[in-house]
N, CA, C and O atoms as CSV, one atom per row, in Angstrom:
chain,resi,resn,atom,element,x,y,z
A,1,UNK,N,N,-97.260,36.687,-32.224
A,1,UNK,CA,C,-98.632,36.291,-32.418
A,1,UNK,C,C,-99.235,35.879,-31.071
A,1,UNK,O,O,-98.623,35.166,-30.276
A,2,UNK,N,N,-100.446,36.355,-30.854
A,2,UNK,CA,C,-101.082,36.078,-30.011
A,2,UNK,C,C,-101.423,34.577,-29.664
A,2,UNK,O,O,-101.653,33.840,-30.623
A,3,UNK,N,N,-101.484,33.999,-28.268
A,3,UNK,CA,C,-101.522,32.585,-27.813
A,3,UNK,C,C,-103.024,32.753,-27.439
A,3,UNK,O,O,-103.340,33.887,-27.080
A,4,UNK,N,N,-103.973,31.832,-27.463
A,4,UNK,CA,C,-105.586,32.074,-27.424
A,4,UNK,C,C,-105.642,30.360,-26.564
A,4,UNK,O,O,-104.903,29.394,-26.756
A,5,UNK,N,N,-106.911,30.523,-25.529
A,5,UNK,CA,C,-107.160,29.348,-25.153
A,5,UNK,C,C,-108.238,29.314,-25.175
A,5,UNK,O,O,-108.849,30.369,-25.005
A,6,UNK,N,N,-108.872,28.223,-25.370
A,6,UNK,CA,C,-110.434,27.828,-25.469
A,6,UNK,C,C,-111.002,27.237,-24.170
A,6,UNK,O,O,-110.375,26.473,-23.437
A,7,UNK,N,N,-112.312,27.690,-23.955
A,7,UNK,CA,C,-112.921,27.924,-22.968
A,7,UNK,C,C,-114.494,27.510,-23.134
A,7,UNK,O,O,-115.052,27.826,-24.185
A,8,UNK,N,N,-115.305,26.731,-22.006
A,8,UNK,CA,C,-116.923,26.649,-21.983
A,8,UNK,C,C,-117.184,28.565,-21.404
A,8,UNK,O,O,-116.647,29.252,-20.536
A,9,UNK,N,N,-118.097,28.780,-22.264
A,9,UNK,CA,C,-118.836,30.419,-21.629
A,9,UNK,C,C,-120.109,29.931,-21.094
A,9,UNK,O,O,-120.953,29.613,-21.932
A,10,UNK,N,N,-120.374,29.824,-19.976
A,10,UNK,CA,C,-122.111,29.288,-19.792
A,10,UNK,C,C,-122.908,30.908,-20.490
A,10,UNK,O,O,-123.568,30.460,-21.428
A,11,UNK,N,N,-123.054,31.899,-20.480
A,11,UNK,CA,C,-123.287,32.945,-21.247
A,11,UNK,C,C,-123.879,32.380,-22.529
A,11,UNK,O,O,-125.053,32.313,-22.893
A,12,UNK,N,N,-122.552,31.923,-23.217
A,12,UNK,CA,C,-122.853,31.834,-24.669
A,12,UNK,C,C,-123.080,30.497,-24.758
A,12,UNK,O,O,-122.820,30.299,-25.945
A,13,UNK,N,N,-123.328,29.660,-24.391
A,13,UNK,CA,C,-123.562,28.154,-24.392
A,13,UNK,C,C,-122.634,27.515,-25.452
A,13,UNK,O,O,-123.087,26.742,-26.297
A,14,UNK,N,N,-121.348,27.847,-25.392
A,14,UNK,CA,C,-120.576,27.830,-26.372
A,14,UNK,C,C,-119.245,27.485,-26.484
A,14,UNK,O,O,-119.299,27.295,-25.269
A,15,UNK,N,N,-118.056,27.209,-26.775
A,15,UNK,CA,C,-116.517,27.261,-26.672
A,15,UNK,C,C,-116.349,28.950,-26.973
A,15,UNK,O,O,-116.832,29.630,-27.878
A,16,UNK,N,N,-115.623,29.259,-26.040
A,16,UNK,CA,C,-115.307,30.806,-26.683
A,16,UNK,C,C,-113.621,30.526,-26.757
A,16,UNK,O,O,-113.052,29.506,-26.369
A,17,UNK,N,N,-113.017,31.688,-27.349
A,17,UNK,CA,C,-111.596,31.449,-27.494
A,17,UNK,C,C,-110.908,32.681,-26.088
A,17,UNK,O,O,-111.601,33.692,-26.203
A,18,UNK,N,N,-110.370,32.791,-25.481
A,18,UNK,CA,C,-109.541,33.421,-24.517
A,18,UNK,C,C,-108.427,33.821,-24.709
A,18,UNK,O,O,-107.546,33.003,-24.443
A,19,UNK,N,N,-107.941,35.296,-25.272
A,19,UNK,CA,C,-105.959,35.694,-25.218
A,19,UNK,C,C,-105.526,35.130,-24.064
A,19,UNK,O,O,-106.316,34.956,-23.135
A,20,UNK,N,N,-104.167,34.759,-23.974
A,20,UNK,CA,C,-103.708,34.349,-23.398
A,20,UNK,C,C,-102.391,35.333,-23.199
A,20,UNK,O,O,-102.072,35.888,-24.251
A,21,UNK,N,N,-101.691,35.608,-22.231
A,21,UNK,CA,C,-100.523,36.251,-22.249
A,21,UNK,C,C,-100.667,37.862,-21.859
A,21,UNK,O,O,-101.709,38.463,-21.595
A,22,UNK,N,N,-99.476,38.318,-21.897
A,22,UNK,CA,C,-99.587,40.050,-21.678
A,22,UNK,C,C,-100.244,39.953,-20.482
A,22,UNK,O,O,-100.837,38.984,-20.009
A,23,UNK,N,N,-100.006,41.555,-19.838
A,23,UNK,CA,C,-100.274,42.231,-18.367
A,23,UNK,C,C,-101.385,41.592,-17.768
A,23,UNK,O,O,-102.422,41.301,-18.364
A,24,UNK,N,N,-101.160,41.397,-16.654
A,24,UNK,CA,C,-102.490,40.947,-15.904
A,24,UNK,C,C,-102.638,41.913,-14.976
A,24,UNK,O,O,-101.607,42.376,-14.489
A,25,UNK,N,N,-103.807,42.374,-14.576
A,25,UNK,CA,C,-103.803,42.874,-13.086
A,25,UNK,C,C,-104.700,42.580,-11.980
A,25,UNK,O,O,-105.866,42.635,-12.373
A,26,UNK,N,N,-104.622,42.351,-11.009
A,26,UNK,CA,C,-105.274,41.543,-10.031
A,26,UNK,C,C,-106.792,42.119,-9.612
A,26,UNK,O,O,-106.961,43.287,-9.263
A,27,UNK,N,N,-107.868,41.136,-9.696
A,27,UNK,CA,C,-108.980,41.633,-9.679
A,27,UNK,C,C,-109.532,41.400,-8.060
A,27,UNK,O,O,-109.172,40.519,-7.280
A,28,UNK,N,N,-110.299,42.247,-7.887
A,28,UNK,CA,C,-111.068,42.295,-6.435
A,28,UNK,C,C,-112.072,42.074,-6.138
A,28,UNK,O,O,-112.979,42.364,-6.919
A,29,UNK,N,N,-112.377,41.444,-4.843
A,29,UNK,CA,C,-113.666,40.806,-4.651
A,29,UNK,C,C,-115.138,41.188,-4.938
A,29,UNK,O,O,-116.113,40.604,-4.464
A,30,UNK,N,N,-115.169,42.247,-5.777
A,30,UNK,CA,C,-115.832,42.493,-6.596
A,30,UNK,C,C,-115.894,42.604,-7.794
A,30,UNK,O,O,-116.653,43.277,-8.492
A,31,UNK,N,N,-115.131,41.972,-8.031
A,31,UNK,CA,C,-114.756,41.326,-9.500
A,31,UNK,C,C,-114.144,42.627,-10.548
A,31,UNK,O,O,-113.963,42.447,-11.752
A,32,UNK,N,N,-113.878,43.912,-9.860
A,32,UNK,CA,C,-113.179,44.889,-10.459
A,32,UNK,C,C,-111.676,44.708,-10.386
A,32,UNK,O,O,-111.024,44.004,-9.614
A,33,UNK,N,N,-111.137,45.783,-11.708
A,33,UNK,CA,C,-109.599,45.903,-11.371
A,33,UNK,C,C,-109.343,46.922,-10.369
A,33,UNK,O,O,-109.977,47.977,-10.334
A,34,UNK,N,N,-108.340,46.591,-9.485
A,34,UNK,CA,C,-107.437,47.078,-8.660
A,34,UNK,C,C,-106.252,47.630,-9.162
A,34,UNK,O,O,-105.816,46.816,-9.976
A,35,UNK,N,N,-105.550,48.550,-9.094
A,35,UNK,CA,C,-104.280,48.955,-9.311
A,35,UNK,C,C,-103.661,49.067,-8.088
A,35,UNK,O,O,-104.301,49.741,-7.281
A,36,UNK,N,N,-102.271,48.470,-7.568
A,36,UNK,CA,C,-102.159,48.545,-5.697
A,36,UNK,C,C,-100.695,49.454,-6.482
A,36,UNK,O,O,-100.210,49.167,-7.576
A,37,UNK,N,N,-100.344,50.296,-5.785
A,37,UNK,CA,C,-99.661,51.174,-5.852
A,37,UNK,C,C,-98.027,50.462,-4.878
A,37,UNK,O,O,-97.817,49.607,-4.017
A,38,UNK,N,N,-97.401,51.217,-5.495
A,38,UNK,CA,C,-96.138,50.851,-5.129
A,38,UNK,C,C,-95.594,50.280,-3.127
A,38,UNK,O,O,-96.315,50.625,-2.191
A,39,UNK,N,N,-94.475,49.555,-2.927
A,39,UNK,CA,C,-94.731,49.309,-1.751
A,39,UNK,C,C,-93.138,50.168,-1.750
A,39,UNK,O,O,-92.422,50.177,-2.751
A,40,UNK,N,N,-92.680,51.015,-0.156
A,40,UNK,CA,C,-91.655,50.947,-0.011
A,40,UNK,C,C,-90.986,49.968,0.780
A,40,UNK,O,O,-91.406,49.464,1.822
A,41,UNK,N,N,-90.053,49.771,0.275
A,41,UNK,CA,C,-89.035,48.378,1.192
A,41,UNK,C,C,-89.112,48.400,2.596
A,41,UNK,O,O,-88.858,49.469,3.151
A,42,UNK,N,N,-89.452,47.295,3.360
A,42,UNK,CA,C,-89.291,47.743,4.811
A,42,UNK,C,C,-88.917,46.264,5.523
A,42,UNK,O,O,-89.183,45.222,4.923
A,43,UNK,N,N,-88.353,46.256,6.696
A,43,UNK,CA,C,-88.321,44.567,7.259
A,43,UNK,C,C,-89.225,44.174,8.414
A,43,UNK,O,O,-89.603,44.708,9.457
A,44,UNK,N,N,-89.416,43.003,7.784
A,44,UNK,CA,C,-91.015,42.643,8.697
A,44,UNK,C,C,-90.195,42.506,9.828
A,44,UNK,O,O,-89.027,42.118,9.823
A,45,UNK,N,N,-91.219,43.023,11.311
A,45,UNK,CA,C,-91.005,42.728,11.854
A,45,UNK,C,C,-91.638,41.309,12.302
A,45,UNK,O,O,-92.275,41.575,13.321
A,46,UNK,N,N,-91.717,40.457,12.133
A,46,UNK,CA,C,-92.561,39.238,12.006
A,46,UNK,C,C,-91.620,37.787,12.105
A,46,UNK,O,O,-91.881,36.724,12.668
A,47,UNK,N,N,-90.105,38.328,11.108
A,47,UNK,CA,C,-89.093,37.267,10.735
A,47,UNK,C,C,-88.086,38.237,10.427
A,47,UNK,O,O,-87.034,37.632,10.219
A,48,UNK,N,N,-87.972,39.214,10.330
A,48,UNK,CA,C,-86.831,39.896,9.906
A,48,UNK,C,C,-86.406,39.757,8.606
A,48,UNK,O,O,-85.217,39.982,8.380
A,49,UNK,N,N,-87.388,39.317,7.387
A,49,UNK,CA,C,-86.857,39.044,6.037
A,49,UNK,C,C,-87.215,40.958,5.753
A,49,UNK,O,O,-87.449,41.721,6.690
A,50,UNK,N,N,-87.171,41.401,4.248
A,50,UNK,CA,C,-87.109,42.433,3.866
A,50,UNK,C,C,-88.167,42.203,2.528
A,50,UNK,O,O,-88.244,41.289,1.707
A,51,UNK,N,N,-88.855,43.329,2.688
A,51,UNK,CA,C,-89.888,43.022,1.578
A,51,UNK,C,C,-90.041,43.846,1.192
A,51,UNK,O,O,-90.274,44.832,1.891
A,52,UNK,N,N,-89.978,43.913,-0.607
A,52,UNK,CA,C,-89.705,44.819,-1.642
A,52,UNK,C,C,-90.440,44.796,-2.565
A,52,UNK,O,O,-90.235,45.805,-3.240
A,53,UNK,N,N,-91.712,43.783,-3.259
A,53,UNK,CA,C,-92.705,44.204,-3.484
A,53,UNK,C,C,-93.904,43.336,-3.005
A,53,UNK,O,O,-93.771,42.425,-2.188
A,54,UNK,N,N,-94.881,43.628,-3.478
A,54,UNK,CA,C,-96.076,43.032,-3.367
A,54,UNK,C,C,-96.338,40.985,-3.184
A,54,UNK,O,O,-96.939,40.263,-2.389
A,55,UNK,N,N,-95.636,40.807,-4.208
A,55,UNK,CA,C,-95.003,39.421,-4.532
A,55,UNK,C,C,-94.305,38.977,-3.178
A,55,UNK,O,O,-94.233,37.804,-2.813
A,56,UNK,N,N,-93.845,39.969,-2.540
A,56,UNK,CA,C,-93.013,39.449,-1.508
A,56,UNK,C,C,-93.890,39.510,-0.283
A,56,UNK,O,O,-94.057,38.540,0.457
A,57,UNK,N,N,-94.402,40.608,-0.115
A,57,UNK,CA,C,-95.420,40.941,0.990
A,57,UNK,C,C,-96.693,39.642,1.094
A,57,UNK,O,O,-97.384,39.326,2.063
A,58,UNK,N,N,-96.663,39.061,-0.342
A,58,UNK,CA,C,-97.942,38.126,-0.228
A,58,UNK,C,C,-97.748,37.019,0.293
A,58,UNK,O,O,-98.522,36.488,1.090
A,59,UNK,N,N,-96.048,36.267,-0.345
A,59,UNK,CA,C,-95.333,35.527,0.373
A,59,UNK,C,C,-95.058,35.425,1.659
A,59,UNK,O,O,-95.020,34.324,2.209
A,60,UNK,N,N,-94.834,36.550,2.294
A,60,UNK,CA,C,-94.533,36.722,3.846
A,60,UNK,C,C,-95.661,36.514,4.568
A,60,UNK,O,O,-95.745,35.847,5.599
A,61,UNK,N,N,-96.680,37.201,3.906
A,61,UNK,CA,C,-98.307,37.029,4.596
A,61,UNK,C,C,-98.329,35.498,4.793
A,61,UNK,O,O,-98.129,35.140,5.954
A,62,UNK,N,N,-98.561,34.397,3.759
A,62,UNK,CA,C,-98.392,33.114,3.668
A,62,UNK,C,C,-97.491,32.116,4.110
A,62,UNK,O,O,-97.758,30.915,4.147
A,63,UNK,N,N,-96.467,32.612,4.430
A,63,UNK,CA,C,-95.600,31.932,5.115
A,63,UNK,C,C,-95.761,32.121,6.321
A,63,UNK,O,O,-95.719,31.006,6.842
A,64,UNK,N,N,-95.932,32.924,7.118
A,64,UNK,CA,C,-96.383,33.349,8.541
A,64,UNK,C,C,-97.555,33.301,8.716
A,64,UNK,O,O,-97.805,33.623,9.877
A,65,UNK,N,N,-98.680,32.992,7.991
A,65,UNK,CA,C,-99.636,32.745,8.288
A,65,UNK,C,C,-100.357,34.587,9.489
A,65,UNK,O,O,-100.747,34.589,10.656
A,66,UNK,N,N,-100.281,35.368,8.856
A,66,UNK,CA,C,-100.220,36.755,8.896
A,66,UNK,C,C,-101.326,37.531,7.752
A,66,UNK,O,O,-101.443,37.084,6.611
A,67,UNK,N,N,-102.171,38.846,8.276
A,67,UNK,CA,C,-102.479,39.996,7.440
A,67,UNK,C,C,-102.166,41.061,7.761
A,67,UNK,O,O,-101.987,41.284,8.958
A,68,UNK,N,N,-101.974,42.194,6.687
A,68,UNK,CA,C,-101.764,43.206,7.077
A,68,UNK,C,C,-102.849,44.109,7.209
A,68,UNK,O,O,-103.878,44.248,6.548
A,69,UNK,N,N,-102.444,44.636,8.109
A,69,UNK,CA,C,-103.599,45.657,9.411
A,69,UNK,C,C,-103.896,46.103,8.054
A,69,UNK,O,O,-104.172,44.989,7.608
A,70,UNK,N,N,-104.067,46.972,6.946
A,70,UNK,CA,C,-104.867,47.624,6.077
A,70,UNK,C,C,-105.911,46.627,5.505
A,70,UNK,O,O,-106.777,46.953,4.693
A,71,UNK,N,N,-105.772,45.596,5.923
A,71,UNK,CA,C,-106.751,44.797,5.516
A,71,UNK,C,C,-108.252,45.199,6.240
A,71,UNK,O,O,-109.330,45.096,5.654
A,72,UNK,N,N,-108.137,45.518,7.173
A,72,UNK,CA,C,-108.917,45.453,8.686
A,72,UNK,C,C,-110.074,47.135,8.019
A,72,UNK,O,O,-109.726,47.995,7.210
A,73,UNK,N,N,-110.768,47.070,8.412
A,73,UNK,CA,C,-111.782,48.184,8.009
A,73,UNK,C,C,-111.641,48.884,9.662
A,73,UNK,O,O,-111.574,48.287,10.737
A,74,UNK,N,N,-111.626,50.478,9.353
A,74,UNK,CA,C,-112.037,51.015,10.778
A,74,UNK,C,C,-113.119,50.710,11.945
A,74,UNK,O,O,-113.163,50.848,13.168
A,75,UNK,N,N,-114.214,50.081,10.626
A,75,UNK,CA,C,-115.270,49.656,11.985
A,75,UNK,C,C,-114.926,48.672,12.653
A,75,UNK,O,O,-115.072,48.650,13.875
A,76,UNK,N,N,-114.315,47.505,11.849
A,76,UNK,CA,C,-113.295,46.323,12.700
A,76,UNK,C,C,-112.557,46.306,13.893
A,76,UNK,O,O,-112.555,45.576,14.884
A,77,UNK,N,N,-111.700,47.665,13.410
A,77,UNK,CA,C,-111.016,48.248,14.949
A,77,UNK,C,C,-112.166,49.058,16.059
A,77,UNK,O,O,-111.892,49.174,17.254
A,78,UNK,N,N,-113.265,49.502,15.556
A,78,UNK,CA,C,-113.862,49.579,16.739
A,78,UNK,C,C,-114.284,48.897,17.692
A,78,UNK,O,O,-114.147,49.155,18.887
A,79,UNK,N,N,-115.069,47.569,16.995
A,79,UNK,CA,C,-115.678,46.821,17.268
A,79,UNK,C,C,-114.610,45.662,17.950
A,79,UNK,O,O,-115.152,44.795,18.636
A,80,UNK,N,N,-113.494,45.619,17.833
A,80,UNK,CA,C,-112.557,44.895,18.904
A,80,UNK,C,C,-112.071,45.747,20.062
A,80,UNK,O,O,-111.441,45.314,21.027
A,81,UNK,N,N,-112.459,47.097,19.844
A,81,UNK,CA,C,-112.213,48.145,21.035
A,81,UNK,C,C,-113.397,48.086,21.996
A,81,UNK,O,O,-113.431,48.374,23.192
A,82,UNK,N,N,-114.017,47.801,21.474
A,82,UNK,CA,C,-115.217,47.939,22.410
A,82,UNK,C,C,-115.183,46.456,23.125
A,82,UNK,O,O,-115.498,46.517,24.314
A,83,UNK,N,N,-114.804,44.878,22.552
A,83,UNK,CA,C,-114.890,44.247,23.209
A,83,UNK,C,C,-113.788,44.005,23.839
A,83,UNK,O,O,-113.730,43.079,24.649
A,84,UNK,N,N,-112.843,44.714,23.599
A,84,UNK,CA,C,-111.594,44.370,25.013
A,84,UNK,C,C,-111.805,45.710,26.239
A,84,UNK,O,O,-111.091,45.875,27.229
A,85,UNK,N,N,-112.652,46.317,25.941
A,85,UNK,CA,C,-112.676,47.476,26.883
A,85,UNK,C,C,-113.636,46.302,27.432
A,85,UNK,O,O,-113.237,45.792,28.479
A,86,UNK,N,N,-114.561,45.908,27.020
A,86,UNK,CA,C,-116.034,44.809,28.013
A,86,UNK,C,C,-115.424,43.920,28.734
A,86,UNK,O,O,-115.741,43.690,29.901
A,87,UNK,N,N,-114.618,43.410,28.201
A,87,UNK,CA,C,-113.501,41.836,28.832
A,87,UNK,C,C,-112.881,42.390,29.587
A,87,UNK,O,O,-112.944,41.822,30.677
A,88,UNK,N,N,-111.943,43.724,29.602
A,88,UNK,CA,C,-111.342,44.246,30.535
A,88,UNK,C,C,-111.756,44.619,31.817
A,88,UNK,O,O,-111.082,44.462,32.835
A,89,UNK,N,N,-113.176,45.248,31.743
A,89,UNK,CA,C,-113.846,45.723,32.657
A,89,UNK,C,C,-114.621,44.658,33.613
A,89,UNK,O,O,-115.270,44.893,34.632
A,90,UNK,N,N,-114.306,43.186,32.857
A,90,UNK,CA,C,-114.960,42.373,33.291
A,90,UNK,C,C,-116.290,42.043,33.671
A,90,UNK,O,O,-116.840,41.367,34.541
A,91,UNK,N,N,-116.642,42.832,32.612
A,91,UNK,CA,C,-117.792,41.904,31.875
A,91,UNK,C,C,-117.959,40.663,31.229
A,91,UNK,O,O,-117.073,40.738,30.377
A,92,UNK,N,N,-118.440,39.702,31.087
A,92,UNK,CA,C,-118.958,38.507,30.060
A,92,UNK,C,C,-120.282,38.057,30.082
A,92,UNK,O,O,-121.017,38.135,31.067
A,93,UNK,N,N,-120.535,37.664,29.178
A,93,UNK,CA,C,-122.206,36.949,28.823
A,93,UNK,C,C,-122.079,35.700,29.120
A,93,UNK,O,O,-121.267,34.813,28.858
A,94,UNK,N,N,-123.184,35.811,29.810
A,94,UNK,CA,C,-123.833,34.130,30.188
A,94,UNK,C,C,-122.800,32.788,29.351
A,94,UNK,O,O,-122.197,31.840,29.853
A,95,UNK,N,N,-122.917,33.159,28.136
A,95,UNK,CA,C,-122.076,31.853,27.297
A,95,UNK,C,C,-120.744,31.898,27.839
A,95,UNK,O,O,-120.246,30.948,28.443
A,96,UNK,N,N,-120.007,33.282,27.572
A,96,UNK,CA,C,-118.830,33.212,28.015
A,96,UNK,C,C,-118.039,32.174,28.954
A,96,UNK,O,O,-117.220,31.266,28.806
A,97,UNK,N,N,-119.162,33.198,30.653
A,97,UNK,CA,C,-119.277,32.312,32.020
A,97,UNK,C,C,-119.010,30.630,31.615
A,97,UNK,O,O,-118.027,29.972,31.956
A,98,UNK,N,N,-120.011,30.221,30.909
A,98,UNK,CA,C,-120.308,28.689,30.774
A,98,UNK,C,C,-119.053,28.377,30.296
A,98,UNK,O,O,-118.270,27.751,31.011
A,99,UNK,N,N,-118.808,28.669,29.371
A,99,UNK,CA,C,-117.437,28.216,28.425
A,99,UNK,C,C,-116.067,28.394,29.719
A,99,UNK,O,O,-115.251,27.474,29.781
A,100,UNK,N,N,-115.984,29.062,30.252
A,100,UNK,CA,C,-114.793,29.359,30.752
A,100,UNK,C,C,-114.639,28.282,32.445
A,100,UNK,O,O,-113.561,28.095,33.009
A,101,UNK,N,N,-115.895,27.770,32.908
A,101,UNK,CA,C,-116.420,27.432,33.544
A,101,UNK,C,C,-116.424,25.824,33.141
A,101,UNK,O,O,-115.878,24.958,33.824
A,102,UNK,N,N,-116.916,25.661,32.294
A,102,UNK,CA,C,-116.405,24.229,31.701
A,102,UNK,C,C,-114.860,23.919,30.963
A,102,UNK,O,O,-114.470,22.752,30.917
A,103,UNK,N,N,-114.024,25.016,30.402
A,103,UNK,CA,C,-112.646,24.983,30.478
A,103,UNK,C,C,-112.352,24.698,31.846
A,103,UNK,O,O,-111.405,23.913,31.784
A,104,UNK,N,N,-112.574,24.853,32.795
A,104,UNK,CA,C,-111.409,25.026,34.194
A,104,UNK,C,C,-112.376,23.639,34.895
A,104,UNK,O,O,-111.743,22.866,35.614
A,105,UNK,N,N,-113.610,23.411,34.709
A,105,UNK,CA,C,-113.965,21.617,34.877
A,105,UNK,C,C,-112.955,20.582,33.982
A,105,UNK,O,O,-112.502,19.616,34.597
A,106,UNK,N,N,-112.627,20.729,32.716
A,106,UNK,CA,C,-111.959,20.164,32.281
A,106,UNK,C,C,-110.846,19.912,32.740
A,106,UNK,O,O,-110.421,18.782,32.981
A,107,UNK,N,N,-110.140,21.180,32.940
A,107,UNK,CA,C,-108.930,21.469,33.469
A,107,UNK,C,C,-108.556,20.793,34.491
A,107,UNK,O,O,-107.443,20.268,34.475
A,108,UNK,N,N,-109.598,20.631,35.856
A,108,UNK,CA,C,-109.339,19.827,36.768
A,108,UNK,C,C,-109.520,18.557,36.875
A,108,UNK,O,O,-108.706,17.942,37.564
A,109,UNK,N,N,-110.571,17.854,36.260
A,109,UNK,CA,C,-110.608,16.344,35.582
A,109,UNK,C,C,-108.868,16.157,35.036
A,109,UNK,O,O,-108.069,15.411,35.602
A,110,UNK,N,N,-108.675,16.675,34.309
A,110,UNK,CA,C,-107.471,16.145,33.369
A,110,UNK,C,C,-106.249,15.717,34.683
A,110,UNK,O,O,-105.622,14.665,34.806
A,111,UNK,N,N,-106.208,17.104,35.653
A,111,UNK,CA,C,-105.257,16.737,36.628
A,111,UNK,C,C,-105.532,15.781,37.565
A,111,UNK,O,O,-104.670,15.044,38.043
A,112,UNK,N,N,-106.655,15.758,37.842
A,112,UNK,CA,C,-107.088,14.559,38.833
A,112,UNK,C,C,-106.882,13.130,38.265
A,112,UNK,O,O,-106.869,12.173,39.039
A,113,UNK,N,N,-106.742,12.986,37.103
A,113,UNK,CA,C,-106.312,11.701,36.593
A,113,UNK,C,C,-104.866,11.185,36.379
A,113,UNK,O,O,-104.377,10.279,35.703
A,114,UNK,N,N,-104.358,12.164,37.261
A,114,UNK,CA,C,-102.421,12.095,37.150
A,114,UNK,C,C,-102.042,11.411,38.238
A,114,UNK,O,O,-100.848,11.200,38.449
């Protein structure tokens, strides 16, 4: 027999009743279902544990404080390509200058007080 929990619906201005139990599947930030497809086993290189499903991969993410690159959208990777090619080339913006400029004032205050 089915387990039911009761619930406020602002919808229905009401108690509604809720099944409880059986398959869940994980919904996405758009409030749709997802189906994530199988993982094959592999060992992080991160800690060297071995991760075999999803459950584990989420764990590892969380424990290492870690995401995995498929998270990342292609325009993401552009848009950090383009600013390490700017930083590289040595370029920076005005703020940058300031910031890096008041790091290394700091920097020398701190030692001058030794």
């Amino acid at each position: 027999m089915p387990r039911y929990r009761q619930t406020w619906s602002e919808e229905e201005q009401d108690y509604v009743l809720i099944k409880m139990g059986g398959p869940t599947a994980p919904l996405g930030n758009d409030g749709n279902l997802h189906i994530r497809r199988d993982i094959d086993p592999f060992v992080s290189p991160v800690d060297g544990s071995t991760i075999r499903t999803h459950r584990d991969l989420d764990n590892h993410n969380k424990r290492n404080n870690v995401v995995s690159s498929s998270e990342f959208s292609p325009a993401f990777y552009e848009r950090k390509a383009k600013e390490r090619a700017r930083l590289y080339s040595g370029e920076h913006t005005p703020a940058e200058k300031q910031a890096r400029g008041e790091e290394i004032h700091r920097i020398i205050e701190r030692l001058e007080r030794r």
